[in-house]
N, C-alpha and C positions, 0 to 999 in steps of 0.2 A: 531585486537580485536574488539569485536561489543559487544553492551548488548545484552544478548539472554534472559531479563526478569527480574524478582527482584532477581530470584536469583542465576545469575551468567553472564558468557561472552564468547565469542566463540573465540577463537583463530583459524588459521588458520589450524593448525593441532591438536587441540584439545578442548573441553568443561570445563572451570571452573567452578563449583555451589560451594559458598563459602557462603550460608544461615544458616549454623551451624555453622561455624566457627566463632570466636574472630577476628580475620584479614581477612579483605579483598581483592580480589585483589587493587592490584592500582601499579602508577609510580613506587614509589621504588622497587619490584623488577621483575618490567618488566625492567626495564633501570639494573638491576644488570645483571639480567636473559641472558641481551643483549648482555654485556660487558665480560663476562667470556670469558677467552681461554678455549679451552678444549681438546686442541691437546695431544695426545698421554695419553690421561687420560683415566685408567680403570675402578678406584673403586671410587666413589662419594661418599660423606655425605650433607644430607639437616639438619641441623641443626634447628629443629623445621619449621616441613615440613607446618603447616595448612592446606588449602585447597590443598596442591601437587603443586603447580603452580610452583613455582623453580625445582623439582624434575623434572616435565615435559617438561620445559624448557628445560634442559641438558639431558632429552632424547632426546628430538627431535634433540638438537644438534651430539648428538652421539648416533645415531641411530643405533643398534644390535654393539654397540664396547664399551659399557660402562656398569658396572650394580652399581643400586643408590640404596644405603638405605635412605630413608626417616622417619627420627625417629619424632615424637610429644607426649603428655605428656597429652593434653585432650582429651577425649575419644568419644567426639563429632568430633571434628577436625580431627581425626583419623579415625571416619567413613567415612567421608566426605570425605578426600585425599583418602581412599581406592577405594569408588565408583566413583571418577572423574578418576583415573587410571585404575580401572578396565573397562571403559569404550571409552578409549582409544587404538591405536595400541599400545602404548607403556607398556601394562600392565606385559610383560613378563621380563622387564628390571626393572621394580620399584617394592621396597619393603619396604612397609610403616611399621614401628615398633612402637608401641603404650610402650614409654620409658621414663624416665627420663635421659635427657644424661650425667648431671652426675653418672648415673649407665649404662650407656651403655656400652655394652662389644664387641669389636668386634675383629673375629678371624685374620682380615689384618687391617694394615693399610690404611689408605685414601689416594689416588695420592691426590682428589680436595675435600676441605670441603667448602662446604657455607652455608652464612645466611643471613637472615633479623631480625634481632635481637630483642627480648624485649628492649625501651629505655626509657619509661617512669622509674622515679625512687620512687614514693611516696606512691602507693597503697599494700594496704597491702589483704592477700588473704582472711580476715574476711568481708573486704567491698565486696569481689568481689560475684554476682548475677549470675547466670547461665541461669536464665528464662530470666534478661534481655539483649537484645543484645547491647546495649549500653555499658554496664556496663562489658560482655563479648569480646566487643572488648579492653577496657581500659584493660582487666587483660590482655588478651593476646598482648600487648605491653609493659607490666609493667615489670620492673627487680626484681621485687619479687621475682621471683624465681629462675633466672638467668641473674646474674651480667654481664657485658661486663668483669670484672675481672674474674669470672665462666666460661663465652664462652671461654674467651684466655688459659685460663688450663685446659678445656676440648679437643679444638682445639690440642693443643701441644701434648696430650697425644694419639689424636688417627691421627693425623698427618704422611706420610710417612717422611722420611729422604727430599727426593727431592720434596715432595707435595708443593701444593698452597693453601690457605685460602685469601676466598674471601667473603664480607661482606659490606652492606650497613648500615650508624647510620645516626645521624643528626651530623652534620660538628663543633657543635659545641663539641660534647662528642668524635673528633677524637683523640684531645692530650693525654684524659688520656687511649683511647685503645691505641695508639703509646707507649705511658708509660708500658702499663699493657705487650703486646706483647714482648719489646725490654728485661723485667726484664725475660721473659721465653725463649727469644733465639728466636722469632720471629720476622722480619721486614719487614717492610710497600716497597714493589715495587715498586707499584702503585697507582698511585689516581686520582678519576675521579669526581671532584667538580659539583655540579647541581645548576642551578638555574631555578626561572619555569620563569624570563624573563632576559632580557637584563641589566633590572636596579633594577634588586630585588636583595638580600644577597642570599649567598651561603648557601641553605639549607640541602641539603643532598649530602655524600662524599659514594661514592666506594672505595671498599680499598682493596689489594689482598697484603697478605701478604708470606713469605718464610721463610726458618729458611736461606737464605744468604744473606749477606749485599749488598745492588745493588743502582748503582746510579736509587734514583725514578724517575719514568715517572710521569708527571702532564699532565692532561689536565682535560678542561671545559666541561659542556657540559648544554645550554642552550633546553628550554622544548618548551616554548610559543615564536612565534612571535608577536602574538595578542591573544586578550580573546578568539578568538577559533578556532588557527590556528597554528600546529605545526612547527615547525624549521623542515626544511630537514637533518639537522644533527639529529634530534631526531628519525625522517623519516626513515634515512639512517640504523641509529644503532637497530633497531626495527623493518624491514620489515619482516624478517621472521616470525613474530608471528602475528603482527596488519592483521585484513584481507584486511581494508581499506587500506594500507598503502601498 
């Protein structure tokens, strides 16, 4: 990935512009993006797609063997991931739905659902500003409008039998998704802890959940060596998109 400008980045096989969007790209879900299996996966769900950047991701991973819906709820957002995929090769495989997904309806099942989820929990949607972008990135991280308890019951419901649910929060709000998932027949696999160094706290968890009970996989996964020099493990889990890398 490179800046290609204020308003967006280039990835190795494709163009992000994320200058209408509420969310940005950034680390979380390029290291999610990174981390998915996506073997033997047909049907995708991006659960509140913004700029397409996850949707794209998992094309590029399953190129012509996968078809993704990518649903979102702002109508800005929702331009914006359209014309970043329609400008892509991947545009015959993604299909951005401008939804609320608690009313999404869909005629299959999902093999893989993922997100990067609203975590903020305090703003409410009278504060929220549209002209501003500040003020627009705060809504579209806010659970106003969709709980981590909303995402695990919307998951579940459009979930295949043997599917995967995979999602990035902050490490600290993992317990009560662990809670929210296990009371709907959902459980934690995997988990993939981040910190951006060596000596800083665990800030953000990867999680792929199943409806089967499985001994969990742990592992870490450090960002910085230095103020501005990545870990080759970060290197490693990310070449396919970074152009530098």
């Amino acid at each position: 990935m490179s800046n290609s400008g204020n308003d967006g980045f280039r990835f190795k096989q494709f163009v992000i512009e994320h200058n209408q969007c509420g969310m940005k790209v950034g680390t979380d879900s390029i290291v999610l993006g990174s981390w998915v299996n996506t073997r033997d996966v047909r049907y995708i769900l991006d659960i509140g797609t913004g700029s397409g950047l996850l949707a794209l991701m998992l094309a590029q991973k399953t190129f012509n063997t996968s078809l993704i819906s990518a649903v979102e709820i702002e109508p800005a957002a929702v331009r914006q991931a359209r014309n970043n995929i329609q400008k892509s090769k991947f545009a015959d495989q993604v299909r951005v739905i401008e939804s609320d997904i608690k009313t999404f309806h869909a005629s299959i099942p999902y093999d893989l659902i993922i997100s990067n989820p609203p975590y903020y929990k305090g703003m409410h949607k009278q504060q929220h500003n549209l002209i501003d972008p500040n003020q627009a990135r705060v809504y579209a991280r806010s659970q106003q409008h969709l709980s981590h308890k909303q995402l695990v019951e919307q998951v579940v419901r459009l979930l295949s039998l043997n599917g995967y649910f995979y999602c990035v929060i902050p490490t600290s709000d993992v317990p009560n998704l662990l809670e929210y998932g296990s009371k709907e027949g959902l459980y934690l696999n995997k988990r993939l802890d981040i910190r951006s160094n060596q000596h800083s706290d665990k800030i953000r968890s990867c999680l792929c959940f199943s409806r089967n009970k499985n001994i969990v996989e742990l592992d870490e996964l450090v960002i910085y060596e230095s103020a501005r020099s990545y870990t080759e493990e970060y290197r490693s889990m990310c070449r396919d998109y970074y152009l530098n890398f």
